[in-house]
N, C-alpha and C positions, 0 to 999 in steps of 0.2 A: 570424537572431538576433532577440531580442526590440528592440519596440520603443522606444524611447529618447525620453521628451516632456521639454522643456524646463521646470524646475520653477520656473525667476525668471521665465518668462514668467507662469505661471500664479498665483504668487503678486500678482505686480505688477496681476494682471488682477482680481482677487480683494479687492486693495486697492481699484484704482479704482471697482470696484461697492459698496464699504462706505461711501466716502468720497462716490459719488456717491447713494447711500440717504440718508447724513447729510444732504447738504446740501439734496436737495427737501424732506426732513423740515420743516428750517429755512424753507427758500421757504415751504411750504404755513403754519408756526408764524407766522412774520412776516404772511403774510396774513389769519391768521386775527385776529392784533390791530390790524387796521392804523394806520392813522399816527396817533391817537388814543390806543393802547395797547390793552389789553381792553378787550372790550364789558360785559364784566360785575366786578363789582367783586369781586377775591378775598376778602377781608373782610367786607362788608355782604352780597353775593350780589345786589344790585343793579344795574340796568344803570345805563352812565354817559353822561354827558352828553357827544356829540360835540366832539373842541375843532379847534376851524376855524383855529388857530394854522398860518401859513405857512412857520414852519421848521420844525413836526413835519408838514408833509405832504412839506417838502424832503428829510427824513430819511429818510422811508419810500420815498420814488422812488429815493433812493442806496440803501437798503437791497435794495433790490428787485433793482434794477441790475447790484450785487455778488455777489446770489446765484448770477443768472443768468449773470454773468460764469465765476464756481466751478462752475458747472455746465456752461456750455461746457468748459471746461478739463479737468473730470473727465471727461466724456465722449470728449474726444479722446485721453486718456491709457488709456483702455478700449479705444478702436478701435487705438490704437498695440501694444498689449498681444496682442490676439485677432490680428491683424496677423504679429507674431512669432510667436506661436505656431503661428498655419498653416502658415506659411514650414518652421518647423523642421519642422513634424510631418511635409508633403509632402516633405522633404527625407529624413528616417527612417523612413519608413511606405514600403517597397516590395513590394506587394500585388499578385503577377502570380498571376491564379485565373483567365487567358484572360476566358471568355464570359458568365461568370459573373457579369459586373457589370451585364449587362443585365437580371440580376432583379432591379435594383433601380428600372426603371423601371415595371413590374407594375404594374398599377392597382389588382390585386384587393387589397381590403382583409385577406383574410386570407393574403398572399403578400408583406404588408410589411418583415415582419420577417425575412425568408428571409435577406435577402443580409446582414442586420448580423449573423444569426447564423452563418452561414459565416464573416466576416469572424472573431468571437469565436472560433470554432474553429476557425481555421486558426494565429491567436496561442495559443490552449492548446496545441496540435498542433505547435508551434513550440518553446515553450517546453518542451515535454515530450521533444522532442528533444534540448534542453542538458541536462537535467536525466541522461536516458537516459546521457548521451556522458562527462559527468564521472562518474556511477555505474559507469560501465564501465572507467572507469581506475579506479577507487578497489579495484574488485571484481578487476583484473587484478594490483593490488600484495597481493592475498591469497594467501599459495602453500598455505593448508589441503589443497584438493583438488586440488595438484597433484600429476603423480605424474612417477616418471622410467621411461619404458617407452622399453625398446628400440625405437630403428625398425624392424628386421627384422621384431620380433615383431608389431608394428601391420601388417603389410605381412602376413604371413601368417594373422592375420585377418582383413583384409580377400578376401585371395586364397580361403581356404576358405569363406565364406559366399558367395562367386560361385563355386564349384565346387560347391554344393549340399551342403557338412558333409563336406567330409572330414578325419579330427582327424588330427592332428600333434604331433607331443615332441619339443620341445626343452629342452635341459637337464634332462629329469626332471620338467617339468609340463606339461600337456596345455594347448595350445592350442585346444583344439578346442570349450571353452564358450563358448561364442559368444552368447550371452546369447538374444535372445531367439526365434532360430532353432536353438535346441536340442532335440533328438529328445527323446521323453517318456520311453523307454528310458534314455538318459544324465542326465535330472532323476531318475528312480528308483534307479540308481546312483548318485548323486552324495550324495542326501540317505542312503542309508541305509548309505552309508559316513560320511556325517558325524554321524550320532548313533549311529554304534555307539562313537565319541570322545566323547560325552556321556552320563557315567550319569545316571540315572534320568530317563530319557528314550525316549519309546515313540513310533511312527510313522506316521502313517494316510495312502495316496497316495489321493485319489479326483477323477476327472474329469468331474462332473455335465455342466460345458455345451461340453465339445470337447475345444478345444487347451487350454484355461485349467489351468493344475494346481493344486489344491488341497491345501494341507498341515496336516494336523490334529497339533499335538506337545501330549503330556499332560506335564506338570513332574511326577515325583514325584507326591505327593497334592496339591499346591498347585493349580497352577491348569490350565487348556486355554486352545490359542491356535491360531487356522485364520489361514493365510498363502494369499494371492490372488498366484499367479506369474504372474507373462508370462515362460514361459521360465526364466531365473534372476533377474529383475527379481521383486523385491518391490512389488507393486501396493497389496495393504490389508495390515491386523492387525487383528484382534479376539484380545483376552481375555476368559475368563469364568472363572468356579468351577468347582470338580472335581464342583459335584452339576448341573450345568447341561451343556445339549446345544445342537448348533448346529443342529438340525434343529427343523421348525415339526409340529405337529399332525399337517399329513398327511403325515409322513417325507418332509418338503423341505429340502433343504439350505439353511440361512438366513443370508447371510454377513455380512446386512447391521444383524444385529439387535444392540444393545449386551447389557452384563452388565448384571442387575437388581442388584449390587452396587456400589456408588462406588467401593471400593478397587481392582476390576478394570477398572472405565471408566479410572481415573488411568493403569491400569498402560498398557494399550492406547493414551491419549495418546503416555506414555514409548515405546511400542514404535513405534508410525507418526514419533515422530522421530527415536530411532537406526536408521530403514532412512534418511533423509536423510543422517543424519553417516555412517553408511557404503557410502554408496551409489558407486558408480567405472564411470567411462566406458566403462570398456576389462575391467578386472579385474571381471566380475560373480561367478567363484568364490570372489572373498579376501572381496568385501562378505558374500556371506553365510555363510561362516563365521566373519568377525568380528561379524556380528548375533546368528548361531547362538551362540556363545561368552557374548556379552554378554547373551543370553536367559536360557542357562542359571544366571545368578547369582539369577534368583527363586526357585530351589532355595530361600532362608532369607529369604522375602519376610514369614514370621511368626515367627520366631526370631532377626532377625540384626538387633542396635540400628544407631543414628544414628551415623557415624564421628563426627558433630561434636556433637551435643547429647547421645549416648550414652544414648542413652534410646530404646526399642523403640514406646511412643506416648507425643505430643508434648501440650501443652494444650490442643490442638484435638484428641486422641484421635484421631489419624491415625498407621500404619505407615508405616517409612522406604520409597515407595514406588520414590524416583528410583536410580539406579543409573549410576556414574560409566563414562561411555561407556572410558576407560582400563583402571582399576582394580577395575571392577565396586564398587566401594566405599556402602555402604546411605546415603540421605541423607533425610530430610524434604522435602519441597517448599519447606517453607520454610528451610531449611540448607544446602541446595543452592547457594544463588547467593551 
């Protein structure tokens, strides 16, 4: 658990160091005028005439006396103070790092600071623990990405991917996508049964560096969009324009390069985070038919206004870019939220 330091100790400590500042203040003030009063006259700026008066040198020996008295006392009210506070801290400071405390007796100059910075990072590392453990109840009382899957059917994904891919049906839907131990044969069927469900929608399968699959989809006239699979896992998105190609100079496939347009960069932020919202543990073919679905609504990404401002460009002369991960519904980036 994090550390715990007593803060009346430290206040208290913190007093007696102000109060003990005052009072030598005062000692050194007192002796500078001594029992005479000032040397120098505030008024004329004259020095003054010593006075040899025996009750004002009585004065200034009491005076003297009492400070030093206030200062004893301040001082012991400091040591009472640092006192407690060790007490507690030794008592709440439990630091088991084994052998590790022996770098603190190093002599090298530049190995000083070794052990008090373990020490700091073991309390970051500590407290980043609590911090972890109450995030993780908070994120467990979230049921967005829960889902309700059969046990049998988890049981026989697992059993087919240790039997090297062999598919299965149950109820009329294939168990057998297995995300990202799926044969390149069943991604090429997969996809191009699922945009023969998507008009105006065209398909390009190519596999430049192996196993990776790469899926090129052209929208209609609107735009192009290459998808990086592991399998059926969505890895990247890029969008760009229908006059633009994903290949570099010397016909190299470029996955990595953005659109030279802003409205296609926007759109490709939107698209890398509905593979997040519909991404699924278990179910990697519903994720990307629910992508695939919510893709194809940029079909009217320059035709289709603002559900909410109703206006096709906004005062900042931007197109409703966002798209409601539900309803496919057109929104602003700024009408969106």
């Amino acid at each position: 658990m994090s550390t715990l330091i007593d803060l009346d100790a430290i206040s208290a400590g913190l007093q007696a160091v102000a109060n003990l500042r005052c009072e030598v203040n005062q000692l050194f003030y007192t002796l500078t005028n001594g029992f005479g009063g000032p040397m120098i006259d505030p008024t004329t700026y004259q020095p003054r005439a010593k006075d040899a008066d025996e009750e004002a040198e009585i004065k200034f020996i009491t005076d003297i006396k009492q400070n030093f008295d206030i200062i004893n006392n301040q001082i012991k009210k400091l040591e009472k103070s640092c006192e407690h506070l060790n007490q507690n801290t030794s008592n709440t400071i439990n630091l088991n790092i084994g052998m590790l405390g022996i770098l603190a007796q190093d002599p090298a100059h530049e190995r000083d600071g070794l052990y008090a910075n373990l020490i700091s990072c073991y309390r970051w590392f500590d407290r980043m623990h609590d911090y972890v453990s109450h995030a993780h109840h908070f994120y467990n009382m979230n049921n967005i990405y829960n889902r309700n899957v059969q046990g049998s059917d988890t049981l026989l994904r697992m059993k087919q991917m240790s039997n090297n891919y062999k598919p299965l049906k149950i109820a009329g839907r294939s168990t057998a996508l297995s995300g990202i131990n799926m044969p390149s044969n069943q991604i090429d069927i997969f996809f191009n049964s699922l945009t023969r469900n998507i008009p105006n929608l065209s398909l390009k399968i190519v596999r430049p560096f192996g196993s990776p699959t790469i899926a090129i989809f052209t929208l209609d006239k609107v735009l192009k969009s290459l998808l990086l699979l592991h399998g059926l896992i969505i890895e990247w998105v890029v969008v760009k324009g229908i006059d633009e190609d994903f290949y570099d100079e010397n016909g190299k496939l470029d996955i990595w390069s953005e659109s030279r347009y802003e409205i296609f960069k926007k759109v490709s932020i939107n698209c890398i985070s509905a593979t997040h919202h519909f991404s699924s543990p278990i179910h990697y073919d519903i994720a990307v038919k629910s992508w695939m679905n919510w893709f194809a609504s940029y079909q009217t990404l320059f035709n289709k206004p603002c559900l909410k401002c109703h206006q096709r460009i906004n005062i900042n002369y931007k197109l409703p870019t966002w798209r409601d991960y539900r309803t496919s519904d057109a929104y602003h980036e700024d009408c969106h939220f």
